[in-house]
N, CA, C and O atoms as a Tripos MOL2 file, in Angstrom:
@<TRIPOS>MOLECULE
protein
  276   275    69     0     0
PROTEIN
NO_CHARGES

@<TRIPOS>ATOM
      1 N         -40.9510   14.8340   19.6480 N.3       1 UNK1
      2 CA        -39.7480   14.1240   20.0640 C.3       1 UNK1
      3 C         -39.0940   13.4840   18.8430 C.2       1 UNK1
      4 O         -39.6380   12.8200   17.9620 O.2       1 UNK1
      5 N         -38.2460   13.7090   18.9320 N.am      2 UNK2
      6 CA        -36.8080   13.2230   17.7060 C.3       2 UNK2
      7 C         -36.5820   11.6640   17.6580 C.2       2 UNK2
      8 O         -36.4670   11.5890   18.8820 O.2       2 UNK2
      9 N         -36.4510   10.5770   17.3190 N.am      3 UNK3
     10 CA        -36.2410    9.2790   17.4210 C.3       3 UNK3
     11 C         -34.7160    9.4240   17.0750 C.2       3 UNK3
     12 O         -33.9240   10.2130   16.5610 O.2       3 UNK3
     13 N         -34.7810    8.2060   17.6560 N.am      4 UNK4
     14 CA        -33.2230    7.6260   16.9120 C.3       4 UNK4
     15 C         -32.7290    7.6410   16.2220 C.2       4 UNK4
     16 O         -31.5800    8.0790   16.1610 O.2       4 UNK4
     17 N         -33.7210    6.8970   14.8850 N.am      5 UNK5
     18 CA        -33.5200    6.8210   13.8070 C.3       5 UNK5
     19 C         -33.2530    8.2710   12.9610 C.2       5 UNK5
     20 O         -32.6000    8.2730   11.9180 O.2       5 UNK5
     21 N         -33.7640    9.3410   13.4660 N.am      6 UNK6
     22 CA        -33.8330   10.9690   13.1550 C.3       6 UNK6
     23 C         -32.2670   11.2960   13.4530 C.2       6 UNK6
     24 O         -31.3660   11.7230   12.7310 O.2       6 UNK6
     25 N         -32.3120   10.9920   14.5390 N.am      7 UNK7
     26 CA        -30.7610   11.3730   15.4210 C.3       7 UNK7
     27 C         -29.7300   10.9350   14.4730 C.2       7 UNK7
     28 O         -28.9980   11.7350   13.8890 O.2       7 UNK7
     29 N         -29.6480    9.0370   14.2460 N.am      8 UNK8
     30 CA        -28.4810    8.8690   13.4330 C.3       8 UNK8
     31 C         -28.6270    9.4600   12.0980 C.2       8 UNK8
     32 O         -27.4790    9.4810   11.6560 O.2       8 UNK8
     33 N         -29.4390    9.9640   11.1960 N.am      9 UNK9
     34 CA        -29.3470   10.4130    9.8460 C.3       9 UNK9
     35 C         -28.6210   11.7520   10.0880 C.2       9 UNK9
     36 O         -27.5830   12.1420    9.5540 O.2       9 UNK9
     37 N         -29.3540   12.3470   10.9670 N.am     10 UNK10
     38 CA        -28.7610   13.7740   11.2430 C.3      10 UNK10
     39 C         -27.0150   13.8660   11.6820 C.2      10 UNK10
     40 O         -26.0210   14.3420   11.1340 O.2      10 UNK10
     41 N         -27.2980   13.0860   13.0500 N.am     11 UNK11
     42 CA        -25.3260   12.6180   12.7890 C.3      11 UNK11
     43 C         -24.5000   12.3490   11.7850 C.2      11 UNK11
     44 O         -23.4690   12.9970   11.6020 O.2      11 UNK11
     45 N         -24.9460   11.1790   10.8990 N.am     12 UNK12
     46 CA        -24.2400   10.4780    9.8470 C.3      12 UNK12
     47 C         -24.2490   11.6870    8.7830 C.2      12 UNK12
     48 O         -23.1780   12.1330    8.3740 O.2      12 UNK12
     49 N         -25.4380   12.1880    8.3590 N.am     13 UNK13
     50 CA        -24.9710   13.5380    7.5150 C.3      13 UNK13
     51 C         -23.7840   14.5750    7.8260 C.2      13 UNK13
     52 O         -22.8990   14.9280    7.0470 O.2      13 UNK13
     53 N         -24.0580   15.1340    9.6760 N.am     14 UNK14
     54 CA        -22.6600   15.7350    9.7760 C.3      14 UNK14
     55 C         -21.4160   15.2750   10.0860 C.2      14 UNK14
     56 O         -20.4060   15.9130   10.3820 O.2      14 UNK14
     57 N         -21.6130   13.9600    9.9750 N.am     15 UNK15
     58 CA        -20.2370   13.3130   10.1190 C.3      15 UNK15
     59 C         -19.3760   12.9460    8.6260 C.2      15 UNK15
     60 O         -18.1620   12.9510    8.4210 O.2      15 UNK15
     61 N         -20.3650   12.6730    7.8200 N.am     16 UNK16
     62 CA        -20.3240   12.8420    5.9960 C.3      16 UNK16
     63 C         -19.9760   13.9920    5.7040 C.2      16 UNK16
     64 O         -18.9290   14.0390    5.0570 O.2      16 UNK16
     65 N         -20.7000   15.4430    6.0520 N.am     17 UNK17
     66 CA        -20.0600   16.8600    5.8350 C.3      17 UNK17
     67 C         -18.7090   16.9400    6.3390 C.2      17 UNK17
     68 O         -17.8590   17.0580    5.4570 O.2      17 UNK17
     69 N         -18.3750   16.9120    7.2960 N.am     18 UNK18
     70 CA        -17.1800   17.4000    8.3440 C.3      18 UNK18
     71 C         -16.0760   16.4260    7.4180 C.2      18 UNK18
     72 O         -14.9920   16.9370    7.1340 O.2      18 UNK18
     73 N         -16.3550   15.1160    6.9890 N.am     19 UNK19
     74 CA        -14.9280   14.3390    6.6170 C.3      19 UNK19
     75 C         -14.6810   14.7670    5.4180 C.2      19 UNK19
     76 O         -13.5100   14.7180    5.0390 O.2      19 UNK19
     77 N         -16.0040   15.4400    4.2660 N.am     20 UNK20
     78 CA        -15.5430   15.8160    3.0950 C.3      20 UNK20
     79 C         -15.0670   16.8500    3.4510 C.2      20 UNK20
     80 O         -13.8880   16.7440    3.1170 O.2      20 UNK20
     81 N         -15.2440   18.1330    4.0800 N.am     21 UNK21
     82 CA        -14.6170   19.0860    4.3640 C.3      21 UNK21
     83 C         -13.1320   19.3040    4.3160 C.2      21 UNK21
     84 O         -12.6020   20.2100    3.6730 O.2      21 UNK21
     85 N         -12.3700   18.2330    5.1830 N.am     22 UNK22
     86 CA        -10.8860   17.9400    5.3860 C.3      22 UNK22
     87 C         -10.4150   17.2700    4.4140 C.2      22 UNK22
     88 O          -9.2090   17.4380    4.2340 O.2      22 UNK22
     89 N         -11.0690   16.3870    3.5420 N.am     23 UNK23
     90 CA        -10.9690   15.1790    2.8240 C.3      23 UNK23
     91 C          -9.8500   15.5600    1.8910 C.2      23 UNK23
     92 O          -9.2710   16.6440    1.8220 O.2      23 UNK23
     93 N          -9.6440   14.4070    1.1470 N.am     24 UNK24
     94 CA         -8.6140   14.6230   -0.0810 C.3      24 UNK24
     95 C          -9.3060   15.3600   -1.2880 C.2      24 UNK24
     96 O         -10.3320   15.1100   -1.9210 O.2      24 UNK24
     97 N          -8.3530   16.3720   -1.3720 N.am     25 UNK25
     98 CA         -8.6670   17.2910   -2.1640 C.3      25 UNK25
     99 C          -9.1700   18.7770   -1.9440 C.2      25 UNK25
    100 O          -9.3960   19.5840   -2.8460 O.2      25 UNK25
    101 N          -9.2910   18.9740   -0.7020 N.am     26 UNK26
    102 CA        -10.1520   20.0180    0.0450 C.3      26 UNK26
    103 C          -9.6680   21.4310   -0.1880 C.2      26 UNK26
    104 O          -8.5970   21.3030   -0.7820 O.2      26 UNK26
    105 N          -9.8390   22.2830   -0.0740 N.am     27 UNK27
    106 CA         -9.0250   23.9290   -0.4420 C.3      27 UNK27
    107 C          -8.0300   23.7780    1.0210 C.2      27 UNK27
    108 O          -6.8460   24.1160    0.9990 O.2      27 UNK27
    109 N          -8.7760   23.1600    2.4190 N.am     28 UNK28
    110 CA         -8.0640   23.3000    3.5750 C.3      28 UNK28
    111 C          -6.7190   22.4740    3.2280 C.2      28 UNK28
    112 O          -5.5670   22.9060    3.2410 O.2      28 UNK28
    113 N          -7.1150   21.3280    2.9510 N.am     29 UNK29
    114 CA         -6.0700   20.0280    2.6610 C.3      29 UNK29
    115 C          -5.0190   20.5940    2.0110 C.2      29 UNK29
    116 O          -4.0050   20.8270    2.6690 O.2      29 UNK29
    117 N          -5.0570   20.9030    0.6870 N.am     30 UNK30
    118 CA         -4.5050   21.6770   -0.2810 C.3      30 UNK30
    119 C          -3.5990   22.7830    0.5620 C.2      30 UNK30
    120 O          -2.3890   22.5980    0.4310 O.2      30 UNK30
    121 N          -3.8910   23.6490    1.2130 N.am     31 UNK31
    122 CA         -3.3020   24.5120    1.7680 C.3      31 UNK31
    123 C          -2.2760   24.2590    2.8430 C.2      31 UNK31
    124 O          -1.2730   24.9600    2.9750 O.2      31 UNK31
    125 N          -2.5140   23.4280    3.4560 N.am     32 UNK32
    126 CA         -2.0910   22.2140    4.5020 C.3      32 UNK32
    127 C          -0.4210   21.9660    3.9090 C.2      32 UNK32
    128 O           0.6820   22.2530    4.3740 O.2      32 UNK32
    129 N          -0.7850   21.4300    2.9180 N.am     33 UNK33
    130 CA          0.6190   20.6300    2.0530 C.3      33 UNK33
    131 C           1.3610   21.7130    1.6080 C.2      33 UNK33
    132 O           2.5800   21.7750    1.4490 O.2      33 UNK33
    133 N           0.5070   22.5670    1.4190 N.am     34 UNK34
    134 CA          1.4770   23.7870    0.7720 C.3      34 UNK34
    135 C           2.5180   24.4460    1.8450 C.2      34 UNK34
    136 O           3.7460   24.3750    1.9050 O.2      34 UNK34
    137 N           1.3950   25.2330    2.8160 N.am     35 UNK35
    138 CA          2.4850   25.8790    3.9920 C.3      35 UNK35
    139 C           3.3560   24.7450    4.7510 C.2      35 UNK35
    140 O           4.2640   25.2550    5.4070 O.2      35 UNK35
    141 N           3.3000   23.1950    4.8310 N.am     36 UNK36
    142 CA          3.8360   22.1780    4.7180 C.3      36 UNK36
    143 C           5.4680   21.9070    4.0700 C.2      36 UNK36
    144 O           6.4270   21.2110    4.4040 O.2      36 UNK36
    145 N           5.2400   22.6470    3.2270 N.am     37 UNK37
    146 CA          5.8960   22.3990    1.7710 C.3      37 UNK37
    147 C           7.0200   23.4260    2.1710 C.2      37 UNK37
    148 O           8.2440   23.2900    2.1760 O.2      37 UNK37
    149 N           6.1220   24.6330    2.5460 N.am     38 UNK38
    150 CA          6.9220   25.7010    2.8150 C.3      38 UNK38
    151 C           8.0620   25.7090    4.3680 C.2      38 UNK38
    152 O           9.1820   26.2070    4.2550 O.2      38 UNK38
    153 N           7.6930   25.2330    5.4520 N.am     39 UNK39
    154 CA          7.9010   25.0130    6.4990 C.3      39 UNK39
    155 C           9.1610   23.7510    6.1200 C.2      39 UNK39
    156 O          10.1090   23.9100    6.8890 O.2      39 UNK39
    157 N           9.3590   22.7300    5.2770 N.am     40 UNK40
    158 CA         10.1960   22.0770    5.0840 C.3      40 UNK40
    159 C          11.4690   22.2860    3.7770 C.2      40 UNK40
    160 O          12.1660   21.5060    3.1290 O.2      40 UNK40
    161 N          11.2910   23.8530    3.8410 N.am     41 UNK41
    162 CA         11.8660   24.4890    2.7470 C.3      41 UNK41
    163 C          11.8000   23.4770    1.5190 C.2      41 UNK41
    164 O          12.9060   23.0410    1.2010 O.2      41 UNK41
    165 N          10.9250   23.1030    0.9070 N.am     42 UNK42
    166 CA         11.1300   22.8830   -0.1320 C.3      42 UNK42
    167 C          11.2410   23.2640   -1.8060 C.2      42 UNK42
    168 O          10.1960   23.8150   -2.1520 O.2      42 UNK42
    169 N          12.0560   23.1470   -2.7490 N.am     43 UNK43
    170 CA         11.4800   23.6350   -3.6370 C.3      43 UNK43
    171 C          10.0720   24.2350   -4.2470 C.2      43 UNK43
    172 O           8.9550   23.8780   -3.8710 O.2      43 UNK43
    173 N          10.3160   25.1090   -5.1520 N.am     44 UNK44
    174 CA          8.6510   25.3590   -5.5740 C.3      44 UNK44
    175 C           7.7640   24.8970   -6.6910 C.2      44 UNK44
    176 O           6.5830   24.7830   -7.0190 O.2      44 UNK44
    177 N           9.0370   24.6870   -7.1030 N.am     45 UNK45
    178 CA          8.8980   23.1930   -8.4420 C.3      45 UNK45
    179 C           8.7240   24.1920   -9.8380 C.2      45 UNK45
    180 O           8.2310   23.7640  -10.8820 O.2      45 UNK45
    181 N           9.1710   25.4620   -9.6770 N.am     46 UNK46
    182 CA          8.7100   26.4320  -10.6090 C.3      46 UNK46
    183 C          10.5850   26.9380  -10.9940 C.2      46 UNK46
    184 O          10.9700   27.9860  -11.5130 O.2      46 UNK46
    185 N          11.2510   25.9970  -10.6080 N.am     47 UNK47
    186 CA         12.5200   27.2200  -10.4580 C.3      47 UNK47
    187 C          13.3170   27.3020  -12.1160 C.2      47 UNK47
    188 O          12.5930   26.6230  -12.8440 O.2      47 UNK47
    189 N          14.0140   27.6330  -12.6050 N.am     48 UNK48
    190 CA         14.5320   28.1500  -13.6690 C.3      48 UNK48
    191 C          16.0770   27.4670  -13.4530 C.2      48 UNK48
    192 O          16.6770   27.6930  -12.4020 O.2      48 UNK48
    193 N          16.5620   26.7870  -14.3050 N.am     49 UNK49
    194 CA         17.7950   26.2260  -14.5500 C.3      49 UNK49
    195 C          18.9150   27.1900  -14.6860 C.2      49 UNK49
    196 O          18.9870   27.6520  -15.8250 O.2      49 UNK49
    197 N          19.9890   27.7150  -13.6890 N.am     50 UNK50
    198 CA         20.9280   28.6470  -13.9980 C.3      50 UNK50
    199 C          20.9160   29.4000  -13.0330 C.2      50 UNK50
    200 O          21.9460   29.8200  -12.5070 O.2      50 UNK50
    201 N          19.3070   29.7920  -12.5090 N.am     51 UNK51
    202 CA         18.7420   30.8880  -11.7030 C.3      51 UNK51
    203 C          19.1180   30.4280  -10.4010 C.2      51 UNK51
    204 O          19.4180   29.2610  -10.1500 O.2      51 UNK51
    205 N          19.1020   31.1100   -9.8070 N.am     52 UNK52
    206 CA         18.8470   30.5250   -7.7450 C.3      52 UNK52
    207 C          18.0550   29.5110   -7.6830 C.2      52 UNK52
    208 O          17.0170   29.3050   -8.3120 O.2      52 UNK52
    209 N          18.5970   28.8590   -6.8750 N.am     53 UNK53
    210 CA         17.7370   27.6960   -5.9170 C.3      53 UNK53
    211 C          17.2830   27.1350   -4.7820 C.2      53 UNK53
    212 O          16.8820   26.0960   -4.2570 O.2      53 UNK53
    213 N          17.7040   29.1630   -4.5220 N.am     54 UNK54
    214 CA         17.9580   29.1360   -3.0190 C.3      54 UNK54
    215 C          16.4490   28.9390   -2.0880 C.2      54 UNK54
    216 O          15.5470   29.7460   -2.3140 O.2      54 UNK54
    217 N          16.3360   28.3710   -1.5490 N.am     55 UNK55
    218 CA         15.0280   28.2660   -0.3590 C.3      55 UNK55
    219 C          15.0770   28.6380    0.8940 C.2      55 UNK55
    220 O          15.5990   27.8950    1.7250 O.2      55 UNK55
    221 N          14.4500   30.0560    1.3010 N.am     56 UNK56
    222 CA         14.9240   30.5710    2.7290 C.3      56 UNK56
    223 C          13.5920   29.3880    3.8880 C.2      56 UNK56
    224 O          12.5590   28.7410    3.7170 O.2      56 UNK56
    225 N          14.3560   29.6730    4.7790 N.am     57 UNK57
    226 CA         14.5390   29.1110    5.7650 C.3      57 UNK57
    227 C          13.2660   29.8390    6.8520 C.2      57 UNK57
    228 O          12.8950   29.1760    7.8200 O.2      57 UNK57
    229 N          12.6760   31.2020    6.5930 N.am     58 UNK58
    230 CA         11.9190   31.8020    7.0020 C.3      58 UNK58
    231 C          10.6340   31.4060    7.7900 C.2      58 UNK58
    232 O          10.4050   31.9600    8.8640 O.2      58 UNK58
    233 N           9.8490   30.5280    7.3220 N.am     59 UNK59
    234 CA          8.6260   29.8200    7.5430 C.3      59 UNK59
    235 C           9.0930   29.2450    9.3090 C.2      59 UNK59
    236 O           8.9620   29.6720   10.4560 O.2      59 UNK59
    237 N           9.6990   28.0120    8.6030 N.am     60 UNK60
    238 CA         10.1320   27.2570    9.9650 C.3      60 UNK60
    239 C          10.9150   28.0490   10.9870 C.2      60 UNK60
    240 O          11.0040   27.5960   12.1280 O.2      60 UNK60
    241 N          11.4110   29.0420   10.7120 N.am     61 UNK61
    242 CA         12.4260   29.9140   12.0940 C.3      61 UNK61
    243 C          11.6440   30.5840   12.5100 C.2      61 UNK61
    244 O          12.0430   31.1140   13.5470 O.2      61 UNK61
    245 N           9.9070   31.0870   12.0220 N.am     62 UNK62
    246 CA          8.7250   31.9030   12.7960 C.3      62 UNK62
    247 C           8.2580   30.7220   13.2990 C.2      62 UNK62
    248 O           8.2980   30.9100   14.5140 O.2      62 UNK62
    249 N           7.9100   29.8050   13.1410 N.am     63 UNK63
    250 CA          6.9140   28.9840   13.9540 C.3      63 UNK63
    251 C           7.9010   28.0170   14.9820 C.2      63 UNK63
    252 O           7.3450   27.4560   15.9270 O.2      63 UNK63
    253 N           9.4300   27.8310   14.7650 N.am     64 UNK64
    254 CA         10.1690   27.4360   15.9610 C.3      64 UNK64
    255 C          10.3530   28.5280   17.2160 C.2      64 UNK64
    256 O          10.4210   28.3250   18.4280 O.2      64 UNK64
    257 N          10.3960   29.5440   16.5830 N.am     65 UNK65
    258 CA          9.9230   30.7580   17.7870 C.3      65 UNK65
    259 C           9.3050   31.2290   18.1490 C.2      65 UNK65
    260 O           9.5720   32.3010   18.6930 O.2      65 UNK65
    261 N           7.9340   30.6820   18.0800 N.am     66 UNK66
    262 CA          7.0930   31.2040   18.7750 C.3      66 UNK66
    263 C           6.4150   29.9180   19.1700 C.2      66 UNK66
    264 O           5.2180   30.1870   19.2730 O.2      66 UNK66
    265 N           6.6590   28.4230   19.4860 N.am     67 UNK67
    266 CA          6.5160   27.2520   19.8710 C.3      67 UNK67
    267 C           6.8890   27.2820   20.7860 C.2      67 UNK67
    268 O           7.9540   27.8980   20.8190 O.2      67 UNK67
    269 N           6.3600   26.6570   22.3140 N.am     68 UNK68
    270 CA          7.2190   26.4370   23.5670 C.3      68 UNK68
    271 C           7.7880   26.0700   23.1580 C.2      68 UNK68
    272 O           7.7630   25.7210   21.9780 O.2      68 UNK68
    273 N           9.1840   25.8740   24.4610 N.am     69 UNK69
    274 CA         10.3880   25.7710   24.5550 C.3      69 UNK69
    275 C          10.0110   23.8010   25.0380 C.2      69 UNK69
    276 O          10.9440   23.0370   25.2850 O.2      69 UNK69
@<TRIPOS>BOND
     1     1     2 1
     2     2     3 1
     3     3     4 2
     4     3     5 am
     5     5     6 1
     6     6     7 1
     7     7     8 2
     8     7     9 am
     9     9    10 1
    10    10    11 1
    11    11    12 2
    12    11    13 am
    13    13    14 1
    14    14    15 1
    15    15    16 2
    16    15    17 am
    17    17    18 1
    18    18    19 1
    19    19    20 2
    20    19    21 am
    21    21    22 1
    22    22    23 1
    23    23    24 2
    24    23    25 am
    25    25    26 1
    26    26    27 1
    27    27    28 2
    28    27    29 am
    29    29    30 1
    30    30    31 1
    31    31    32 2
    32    31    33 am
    33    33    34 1
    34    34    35 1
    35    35    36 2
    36    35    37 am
    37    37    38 1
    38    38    39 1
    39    39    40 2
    40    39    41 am
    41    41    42 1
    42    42    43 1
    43    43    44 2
    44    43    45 am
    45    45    46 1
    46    46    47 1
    47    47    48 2
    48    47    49 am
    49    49    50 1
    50    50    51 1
    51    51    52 2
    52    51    53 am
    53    53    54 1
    54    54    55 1
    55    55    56 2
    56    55    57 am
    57    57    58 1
    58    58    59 1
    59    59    60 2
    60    59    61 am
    61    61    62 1
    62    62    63 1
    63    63    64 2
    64    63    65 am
    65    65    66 1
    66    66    67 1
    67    67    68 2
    68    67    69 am
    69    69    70 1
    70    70    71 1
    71    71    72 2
    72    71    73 am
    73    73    74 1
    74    74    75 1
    75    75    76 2
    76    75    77 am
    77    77    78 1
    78    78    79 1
    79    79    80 2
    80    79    81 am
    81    81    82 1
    82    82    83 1
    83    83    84 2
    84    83    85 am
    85    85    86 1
    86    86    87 1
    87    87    88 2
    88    87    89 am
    89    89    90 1
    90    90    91 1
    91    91    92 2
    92    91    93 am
    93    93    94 1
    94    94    95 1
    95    95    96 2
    96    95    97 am
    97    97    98 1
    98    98    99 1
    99    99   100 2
   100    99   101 am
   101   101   102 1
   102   102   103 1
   103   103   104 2
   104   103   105 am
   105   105   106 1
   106   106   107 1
   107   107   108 2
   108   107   109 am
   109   109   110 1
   110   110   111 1
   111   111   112 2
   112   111   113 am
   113   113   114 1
   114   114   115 1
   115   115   116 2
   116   115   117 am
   117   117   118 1
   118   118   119 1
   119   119   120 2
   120   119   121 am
   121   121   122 1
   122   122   123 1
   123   123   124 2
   124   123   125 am
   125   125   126 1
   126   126   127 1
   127   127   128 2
   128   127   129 am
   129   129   130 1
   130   130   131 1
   131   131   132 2
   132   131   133 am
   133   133   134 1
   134   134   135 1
   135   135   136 2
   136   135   137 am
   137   137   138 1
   138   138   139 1
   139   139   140 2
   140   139   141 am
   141   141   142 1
   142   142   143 1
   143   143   144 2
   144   143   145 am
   145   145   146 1
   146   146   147 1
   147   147   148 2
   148   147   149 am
   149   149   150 1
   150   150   151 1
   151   151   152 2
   152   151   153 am
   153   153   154 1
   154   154   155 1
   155   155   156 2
   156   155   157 am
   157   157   158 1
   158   158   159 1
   159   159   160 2
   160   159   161 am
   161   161   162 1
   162   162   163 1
   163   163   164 2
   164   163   165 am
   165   165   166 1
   166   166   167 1
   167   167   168 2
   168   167   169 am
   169   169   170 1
   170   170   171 1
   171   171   172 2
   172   171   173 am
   173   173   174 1
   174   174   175 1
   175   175   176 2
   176   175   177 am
   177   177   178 1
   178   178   179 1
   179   179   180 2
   180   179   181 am
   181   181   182 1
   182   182   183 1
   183   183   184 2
   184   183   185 am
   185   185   186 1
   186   186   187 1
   187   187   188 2
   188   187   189 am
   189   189   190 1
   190   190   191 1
   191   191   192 2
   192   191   193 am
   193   193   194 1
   194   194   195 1
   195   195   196 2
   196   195   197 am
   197   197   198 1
   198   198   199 1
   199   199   200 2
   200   199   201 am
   201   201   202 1
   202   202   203 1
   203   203   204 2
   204   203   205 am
   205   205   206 1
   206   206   207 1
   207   207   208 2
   208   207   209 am
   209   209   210 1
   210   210   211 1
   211   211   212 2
   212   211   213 am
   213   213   214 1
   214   214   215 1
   215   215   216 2
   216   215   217 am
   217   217   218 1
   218   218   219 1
   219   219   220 2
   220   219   221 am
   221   221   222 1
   222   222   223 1
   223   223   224 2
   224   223   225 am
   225   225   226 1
   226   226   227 1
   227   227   228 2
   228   227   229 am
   229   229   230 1
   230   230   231 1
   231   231   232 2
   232   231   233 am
   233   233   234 1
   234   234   235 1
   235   235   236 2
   236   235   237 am
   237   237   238 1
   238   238   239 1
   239   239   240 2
   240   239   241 am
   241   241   242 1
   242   242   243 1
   243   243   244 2
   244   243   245 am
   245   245   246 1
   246   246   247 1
   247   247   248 2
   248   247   249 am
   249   249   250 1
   250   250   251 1
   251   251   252 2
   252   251   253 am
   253   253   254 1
   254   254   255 1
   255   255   256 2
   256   255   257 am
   257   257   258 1
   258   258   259 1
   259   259   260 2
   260   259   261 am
   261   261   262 1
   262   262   263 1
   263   263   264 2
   264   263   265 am
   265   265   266 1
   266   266   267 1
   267   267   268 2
   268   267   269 am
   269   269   270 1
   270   270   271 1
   271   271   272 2
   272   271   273 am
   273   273   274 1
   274   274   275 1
   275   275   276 2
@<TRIPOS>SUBSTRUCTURE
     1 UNK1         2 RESIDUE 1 A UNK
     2 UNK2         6 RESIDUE 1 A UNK
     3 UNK3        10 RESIDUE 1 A UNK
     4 UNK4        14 RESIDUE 1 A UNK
     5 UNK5        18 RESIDUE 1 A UNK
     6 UNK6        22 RESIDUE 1 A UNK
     7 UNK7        26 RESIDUE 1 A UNK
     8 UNK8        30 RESIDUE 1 A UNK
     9 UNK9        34 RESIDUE 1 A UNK
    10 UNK10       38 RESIDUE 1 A UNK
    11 UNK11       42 RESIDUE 1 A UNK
    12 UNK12       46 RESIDUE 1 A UNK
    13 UNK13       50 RESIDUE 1 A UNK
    14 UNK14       54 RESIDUE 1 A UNK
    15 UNK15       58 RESIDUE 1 A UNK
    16 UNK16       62 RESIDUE 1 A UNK
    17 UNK17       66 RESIDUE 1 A UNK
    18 UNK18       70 RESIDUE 1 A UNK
    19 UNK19       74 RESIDUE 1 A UNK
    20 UNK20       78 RESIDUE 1 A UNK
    21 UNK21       82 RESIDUE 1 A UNK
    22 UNK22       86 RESIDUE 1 A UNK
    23 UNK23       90 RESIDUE 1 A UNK
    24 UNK24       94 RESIDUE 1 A UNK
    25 UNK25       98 RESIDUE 1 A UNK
    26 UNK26      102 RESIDUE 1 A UNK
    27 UNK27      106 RESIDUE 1 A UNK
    28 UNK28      110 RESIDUE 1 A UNK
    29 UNK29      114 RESIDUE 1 A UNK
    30 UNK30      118 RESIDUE 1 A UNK
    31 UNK31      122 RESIDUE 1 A UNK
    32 UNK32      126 RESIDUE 1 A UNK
    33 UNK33      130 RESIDUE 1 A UNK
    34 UNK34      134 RESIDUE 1 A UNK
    35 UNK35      138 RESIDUE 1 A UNK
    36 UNK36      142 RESIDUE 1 A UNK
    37 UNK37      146 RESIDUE 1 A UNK
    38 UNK38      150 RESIDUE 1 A UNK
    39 UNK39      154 RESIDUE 1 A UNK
    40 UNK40      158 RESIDUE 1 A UNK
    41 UNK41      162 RESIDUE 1 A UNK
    42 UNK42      166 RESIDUE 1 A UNK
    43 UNK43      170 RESIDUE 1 A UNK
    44 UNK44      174 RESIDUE 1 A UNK
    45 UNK45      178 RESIDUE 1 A UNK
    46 UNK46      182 RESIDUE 1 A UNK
    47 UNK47      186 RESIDUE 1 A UNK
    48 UNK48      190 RESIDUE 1 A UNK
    49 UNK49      194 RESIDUE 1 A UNK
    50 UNK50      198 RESIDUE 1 A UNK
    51 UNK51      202 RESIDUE 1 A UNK
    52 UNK52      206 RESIDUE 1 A UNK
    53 UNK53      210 RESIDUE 1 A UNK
    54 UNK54      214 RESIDUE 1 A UNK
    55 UNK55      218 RESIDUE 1 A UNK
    56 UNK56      222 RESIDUE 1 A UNK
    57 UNK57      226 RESIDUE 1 A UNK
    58 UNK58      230 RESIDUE 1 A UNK
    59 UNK59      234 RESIDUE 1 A UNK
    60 UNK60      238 RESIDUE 1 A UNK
    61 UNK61      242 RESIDUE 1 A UNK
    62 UNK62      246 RESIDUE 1 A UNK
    63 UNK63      250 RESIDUE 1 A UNK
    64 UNK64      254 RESIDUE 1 A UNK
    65 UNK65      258 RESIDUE 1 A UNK
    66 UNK66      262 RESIDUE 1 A UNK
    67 UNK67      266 RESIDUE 1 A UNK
    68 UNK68      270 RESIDUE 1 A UNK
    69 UNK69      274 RESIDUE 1 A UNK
């Protein structure tokens, strides 16, 4: 039989895993802000002075259509 004390270490470890997982800095997190980034057409922060600056609109017009109404 498992005690308590067994139980909370074992919890508190996967509750320690699971928050670094999402945490700041994470590959998920990271990715998050990006398609984020993308969805609020924003610049790419890479653009060239002279060149286009254009930012399509693409991202957010797939995921407003296919969102309930």
């Amino acid at each position: 039989m498992i005690s308590d004390n067994e139980i909370a270490q074992v919890v508190g470890a996967e509750e320690r895993m699971a928050l670094g997982y999402l945490g700041e800095g994470s590959k998920i997190q990271s990715n998050r802000a990006t398609l984020l980034d993308y969805y609020n057409q924003r610049p790419f922060g890479d653009e060239v002075e002279g060149m286009s600056q254009m930012v399509t609109s693409d991202v957010s017009d797939v995921v407003e259509t296919i969102l309930p109404q």
